[in-house]
N, C-alpha and C positions, 0 to 999 in steps of 0.2 A: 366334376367332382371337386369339393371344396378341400385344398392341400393342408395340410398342420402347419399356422408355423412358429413362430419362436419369438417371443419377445424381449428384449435385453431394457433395461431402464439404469439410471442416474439416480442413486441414494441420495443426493442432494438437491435436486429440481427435480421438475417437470419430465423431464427430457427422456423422449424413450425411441428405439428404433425395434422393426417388425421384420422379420428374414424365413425365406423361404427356401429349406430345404430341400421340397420335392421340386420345386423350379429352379434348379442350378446356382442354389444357394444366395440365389437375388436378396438382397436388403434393399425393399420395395418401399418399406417408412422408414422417415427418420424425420422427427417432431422433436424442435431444438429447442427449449426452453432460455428465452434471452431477458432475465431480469421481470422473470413472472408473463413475457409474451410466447405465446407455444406459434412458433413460424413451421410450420406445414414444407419441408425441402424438397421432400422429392415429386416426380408427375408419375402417377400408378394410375391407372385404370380400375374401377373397383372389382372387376372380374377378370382380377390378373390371378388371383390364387383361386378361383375355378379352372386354370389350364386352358380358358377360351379365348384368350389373347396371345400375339406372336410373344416367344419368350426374350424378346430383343428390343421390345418397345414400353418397358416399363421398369420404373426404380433402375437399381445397377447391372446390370448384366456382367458377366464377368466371359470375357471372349478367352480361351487358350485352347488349345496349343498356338496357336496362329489369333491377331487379332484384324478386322475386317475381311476381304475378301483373298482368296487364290483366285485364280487365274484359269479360269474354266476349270478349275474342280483338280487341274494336274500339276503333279510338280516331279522331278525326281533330286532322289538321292541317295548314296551311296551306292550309283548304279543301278540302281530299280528304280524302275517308274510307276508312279501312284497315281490311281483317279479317283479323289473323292467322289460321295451324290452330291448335286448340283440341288443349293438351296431352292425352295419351292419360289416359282414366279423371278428366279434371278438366274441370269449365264454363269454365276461363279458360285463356289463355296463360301460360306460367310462365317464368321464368329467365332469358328473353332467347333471343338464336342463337348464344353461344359454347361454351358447354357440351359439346355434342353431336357439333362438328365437330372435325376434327385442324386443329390448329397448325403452324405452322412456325418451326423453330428458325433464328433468324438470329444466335445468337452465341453461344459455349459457350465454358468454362474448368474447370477440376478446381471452383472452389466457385460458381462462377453459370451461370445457363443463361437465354437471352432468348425468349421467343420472340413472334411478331406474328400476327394477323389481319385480316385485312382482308377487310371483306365484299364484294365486289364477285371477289375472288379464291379466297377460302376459303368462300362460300356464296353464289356467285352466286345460284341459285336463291331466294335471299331478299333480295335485292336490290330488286324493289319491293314490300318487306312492311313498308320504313322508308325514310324522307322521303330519304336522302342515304347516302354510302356511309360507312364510319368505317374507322379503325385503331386495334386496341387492341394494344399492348405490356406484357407483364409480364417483370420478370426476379425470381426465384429469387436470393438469394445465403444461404450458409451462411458462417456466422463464431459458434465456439465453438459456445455451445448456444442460438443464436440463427436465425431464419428472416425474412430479409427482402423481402418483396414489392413490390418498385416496380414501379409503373403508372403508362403514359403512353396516354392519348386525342388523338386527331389529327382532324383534320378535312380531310379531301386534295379534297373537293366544294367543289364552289362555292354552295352551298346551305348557312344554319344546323344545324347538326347538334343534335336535341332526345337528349339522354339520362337516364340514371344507371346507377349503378355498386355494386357487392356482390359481396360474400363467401360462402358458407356453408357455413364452415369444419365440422368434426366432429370434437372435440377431449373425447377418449376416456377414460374413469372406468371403474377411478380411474389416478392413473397411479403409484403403486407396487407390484411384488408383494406379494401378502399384503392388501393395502389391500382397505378396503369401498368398495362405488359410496354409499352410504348417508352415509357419514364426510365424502364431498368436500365443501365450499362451493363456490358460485357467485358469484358478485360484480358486478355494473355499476353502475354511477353514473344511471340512470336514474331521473326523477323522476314523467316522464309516459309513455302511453301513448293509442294512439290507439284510437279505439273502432274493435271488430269486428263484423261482421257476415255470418257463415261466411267468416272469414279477409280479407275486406275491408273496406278502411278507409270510416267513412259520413262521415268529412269533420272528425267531433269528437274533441280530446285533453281528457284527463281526468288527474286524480294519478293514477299508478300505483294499482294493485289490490293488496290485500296477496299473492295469490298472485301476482302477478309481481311483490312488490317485494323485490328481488334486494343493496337497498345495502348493507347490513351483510351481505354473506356467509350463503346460506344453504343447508341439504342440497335435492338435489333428492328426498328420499324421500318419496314418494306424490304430489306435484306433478306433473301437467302442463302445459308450457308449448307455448305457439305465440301469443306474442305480440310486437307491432310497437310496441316502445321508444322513448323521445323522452328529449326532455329530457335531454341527458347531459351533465354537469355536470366541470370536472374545473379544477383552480387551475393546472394544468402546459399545455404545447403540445398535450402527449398527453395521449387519451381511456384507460382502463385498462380492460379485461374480465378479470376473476380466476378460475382454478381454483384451489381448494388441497386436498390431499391432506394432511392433518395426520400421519395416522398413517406415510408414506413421509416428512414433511419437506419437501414441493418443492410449487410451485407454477407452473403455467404463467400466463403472463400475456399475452395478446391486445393491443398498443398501437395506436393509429392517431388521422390527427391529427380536426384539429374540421370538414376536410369533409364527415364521415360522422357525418348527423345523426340518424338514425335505427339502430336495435339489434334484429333479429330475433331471440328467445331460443324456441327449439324441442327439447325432447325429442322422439328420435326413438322409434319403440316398436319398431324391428326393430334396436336395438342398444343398448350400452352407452357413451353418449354423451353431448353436450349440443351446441346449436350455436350457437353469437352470432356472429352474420350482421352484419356495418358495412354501412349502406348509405348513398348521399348520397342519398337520398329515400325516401320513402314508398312502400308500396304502391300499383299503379295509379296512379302521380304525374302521368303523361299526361295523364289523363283531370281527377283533382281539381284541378292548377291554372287551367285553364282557368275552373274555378266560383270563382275567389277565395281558391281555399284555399292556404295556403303550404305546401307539398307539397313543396320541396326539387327539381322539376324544372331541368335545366340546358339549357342551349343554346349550342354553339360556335359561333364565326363561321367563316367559311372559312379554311384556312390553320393557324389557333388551336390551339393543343396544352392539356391538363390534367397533372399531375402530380399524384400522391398515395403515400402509403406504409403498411402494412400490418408490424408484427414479431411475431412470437410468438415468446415465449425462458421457457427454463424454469430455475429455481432454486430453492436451498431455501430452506427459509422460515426 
């Protein structure tokens, strides 16, 4: 079934972004208008808003409560033990519970679009699969060739609310016509990495590996990545994740600020893409803080709100 979904545009260019409601509030396009060239950002599937693609593999996904995997589906807390369902074809729980479910729009304009969740409303049914209930806010704004994300976390229980929060954006190579996926650079300021063990973290950071070490810009040709980034380094407010396209001249640039201290960089193999995921915690943070590990888990008190922001804006080089 074909979803509704919302278009936001740029009174003054080209430039418009496409978001999707019923699919966990995804902003699946966003076409940047750079000096009259419309660069095509993100990698969508055309039959992502038919609902017959995973809701994880196109445009942004927005992962929370938790961002990538638990740890076979179990964690405890405050004395009780939880088992989430175990994501289909994976040993662990993935992405959280927003992804998957519709949204609802509570404030729209020609260039932003808000929309909320709230789990107690928008998936009861998962309501005791976490400690307390949450509200998560995003709004969408377009300005020029620019995409901005702000996100607000709420706490409306009387209960600490334990979470974190991610991205996993899919931001598409190369992005000029004519251009190679070969030619692009990649870019992060990451210095560490934490060690994996089949995609989970075992508690230890290490320098970066030279295949994932990403700092000087480098082609994704014959790399594969799926690694959990740390250490990200940056002398401004803002964190910088880089695309460059040399041979089009443009580059998109991914900013967000120093709450999101951890960097998912994943090629995907069923497209031409790359994905640098911000997240304010680690893999399975749930589980590793508890051992002493500083994991970046967060915890709201009741009432307590979080604020963060998220732009992507593309220009030439």
């Amino acid at each position: 079934m074909l979803m509704p979904s919302v278009t936001i545009n740029d009174s003054h260019s080209e430039s418009f972004a496409s978001v999707c409601p019923g699919r966990g509030f995804n902003c699946f396009e966003f076409r940047a208008d750079v000096d009259g060239r419309i660069v095509d950002v993100l990698a969508t599937d055309f039959c992502f808003v038919d609902g017959s693609t995973s809701p994880s593999h196109d445009g942004i996904p927005i992962l929370f409560p938790f961002p990538n995997r638990i740890r076979d589906g179990r964690y405890s807390w405050d004395g009780r033990e939880y088992q989430l369902p175990l994501t289909e074809g994976h040993p662990h729980m993935l992405h959280g519970f927003v992804l998957d479910r519709a949204w609802r729009v509570v404030e729209q304009g020609d260039s932003f679009v808000k929309g909320q969740f709230q789990l107690s409303v928008d998936a009861p049914d998962r309501l005791e699969l976490w400690p307390c209930d949450f509200i998560l806010e995003v709004t969408y704004t377009i300005a020029g060739a620019s995409l901005t994300m702000d996100v607000t976390v709420q706490n409306p229980d009387d209960k600490p609310l334990p979470w974190g929060f991610g991205t996993h954006s899919y931001f598409k190579l190369p992005l000029g016509e004519g251009s190679r996926v070969e030619s692009c650079l990649v870019q992060t300021p990451a210095h560490q990495e934490w060690v994996l063990d089949e995609c989970m973290p075992t508690g230890e950071r290490r320098n970066v590996s030279e295949n994932a070490d990403l700092r000087e810009g480098v082609s994704l040709a014959g790399r594969k990545l799926d690694d959990v980034l740390t250490d990200l380094r940056s002398d401004a407010d803002m964190i910088d994740t880089i695309v460059t396209d040399p041979q089009a001249g443009l580059r998109m640039v991914q900013s967000f600020p120093k709450d999101f201290r951890e960097l998912v960089v994943f090629t995907p193999p069923w497209t031409d893409a790359v994905c640098m995921e911000p997240y304010t915690c680690v893999t399975d943070a749930i589980n590793l803080q508890p051992q002493g590990i500083d994991a970046g888990w967060r915890t709201l008190d009741p009432g307590d709100s979080f604020t963060t922001q998220i732009v992507i804006r593309v220009e030439r080089v």
